[in-house]
C-alpha positions as CSV (number, residue, x, y, z in Angstrom):
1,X,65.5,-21.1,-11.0
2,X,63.8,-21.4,-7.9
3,X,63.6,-18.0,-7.2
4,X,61.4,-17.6,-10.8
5,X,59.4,-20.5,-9.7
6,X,58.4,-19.1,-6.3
7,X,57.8,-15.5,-8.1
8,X,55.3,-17.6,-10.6
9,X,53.2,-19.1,-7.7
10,X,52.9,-15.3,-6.0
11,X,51.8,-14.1,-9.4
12,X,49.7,-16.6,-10.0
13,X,47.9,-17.2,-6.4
14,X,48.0,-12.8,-7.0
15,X,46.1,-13.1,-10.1
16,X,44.1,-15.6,-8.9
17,X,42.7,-13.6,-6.0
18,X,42.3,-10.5,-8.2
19,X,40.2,-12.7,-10.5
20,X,38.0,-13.8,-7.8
21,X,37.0,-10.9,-6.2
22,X,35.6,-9.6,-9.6
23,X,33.4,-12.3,-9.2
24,X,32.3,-11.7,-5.8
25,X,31.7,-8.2,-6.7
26,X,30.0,-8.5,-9.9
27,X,25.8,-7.4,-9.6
28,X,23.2,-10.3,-9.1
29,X,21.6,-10.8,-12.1
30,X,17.8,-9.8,-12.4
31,X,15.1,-12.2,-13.6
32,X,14.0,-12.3,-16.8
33,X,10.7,-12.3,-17.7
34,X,9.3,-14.8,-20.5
35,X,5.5,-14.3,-21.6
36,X,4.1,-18.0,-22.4
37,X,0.9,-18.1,-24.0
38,X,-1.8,-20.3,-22.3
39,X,-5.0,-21.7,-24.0
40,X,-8.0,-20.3,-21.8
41,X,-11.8,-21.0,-22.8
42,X,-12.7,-17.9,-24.3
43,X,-16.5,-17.3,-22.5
44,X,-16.6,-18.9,-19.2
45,X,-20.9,-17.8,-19.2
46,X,-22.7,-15.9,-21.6
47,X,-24.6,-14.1,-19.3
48,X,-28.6,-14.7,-19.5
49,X,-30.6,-12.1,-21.9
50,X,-32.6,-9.8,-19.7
51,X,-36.7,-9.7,-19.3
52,X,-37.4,-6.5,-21.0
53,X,-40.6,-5.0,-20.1
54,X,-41.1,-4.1,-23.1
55,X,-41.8,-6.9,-25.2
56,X,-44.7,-7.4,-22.7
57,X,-46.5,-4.2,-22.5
58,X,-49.6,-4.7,-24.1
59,X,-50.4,-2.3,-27.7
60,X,-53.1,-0.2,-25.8
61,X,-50.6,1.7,-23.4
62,X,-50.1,5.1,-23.7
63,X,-47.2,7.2,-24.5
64,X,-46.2,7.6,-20.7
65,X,-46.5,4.1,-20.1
66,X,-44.1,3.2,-22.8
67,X,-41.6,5.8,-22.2
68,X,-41.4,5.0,-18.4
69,X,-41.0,1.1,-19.4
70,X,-38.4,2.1,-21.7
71,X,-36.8,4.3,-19.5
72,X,-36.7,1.0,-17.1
73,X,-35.7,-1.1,-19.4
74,X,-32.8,1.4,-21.2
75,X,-31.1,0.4,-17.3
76,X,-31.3,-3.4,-17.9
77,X,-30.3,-2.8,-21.4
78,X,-26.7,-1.1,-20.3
79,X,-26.3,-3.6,-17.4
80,X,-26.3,-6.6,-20.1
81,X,-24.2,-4.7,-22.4
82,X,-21.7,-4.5,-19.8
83,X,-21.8,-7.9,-18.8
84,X,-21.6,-8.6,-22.4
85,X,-18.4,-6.5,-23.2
86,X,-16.6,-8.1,-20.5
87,X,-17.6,-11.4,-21.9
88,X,-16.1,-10.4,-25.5
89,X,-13.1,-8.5,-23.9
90,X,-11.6,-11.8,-22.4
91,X,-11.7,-13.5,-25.9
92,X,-9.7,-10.4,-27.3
93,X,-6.0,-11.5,-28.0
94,X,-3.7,-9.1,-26.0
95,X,-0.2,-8.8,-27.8
C-alpha cells in the first residue's frame, strides 16, 4: 500500500510539472483593441469669409479688369473652400 501511495505522489508531482510547463510555454497574449467613442465639438473655428475683390470693383471696369480680379479672387476662393472642407470633414462620423 505504500508502494501505490509513493507511485501516486511521482504521478502526481509528474503531472503536475507537465501541467506547468504548458503554461510557461503558452504565447503572451496580444492587446486588444476597443474603439470608444468620444464627444468632440464638431467646428473648433469656422474660418473667416474672404475679402473678394470683386464685390468691390466698381461697375465702370473693363473686361480685363474684371477677369484679372476674378482670376485673383478664384485663388482666395479655393483657399477658403479648403479651409472649409476640413472644417466639415471633422464633423463627419467615421464608422
Amino acid at each position: 500500500m505504500n508502494r501505490a501511495i509513493v507511485h501516486l505522489n511521482k504521478l502526481a508531482s509528474s503531472a503536475m510539472a507537465v501541467l506547468l510547463c504548458g503554461c510557461v510555454s503558452a504565447p503572451p497574449s496580444a492587446p486588444v483593441r476597443i474603439n470608444v467613442p468620444v464627444m468632440v465639438p464638431c467646428l473648433g473655428e469656422i474660418p473667416p469669409r474672404p475679402d473678394y475683390e470683386f464685390d468691390k470693383i466698381p461697375s465702370m471696369a473693363t473686361d480685363g479688369e474684371i477677369i484679372l480680379v476674378l482670376a485673383r479672387d478664384w485663388v482666395r476662393g479655393r483657399l477658403y473652400e479648403g479651409k472649409l472642407g476640413a472644417a466639415i470633414e471633422g464633423c463627419q462620423l467615421r464608422n
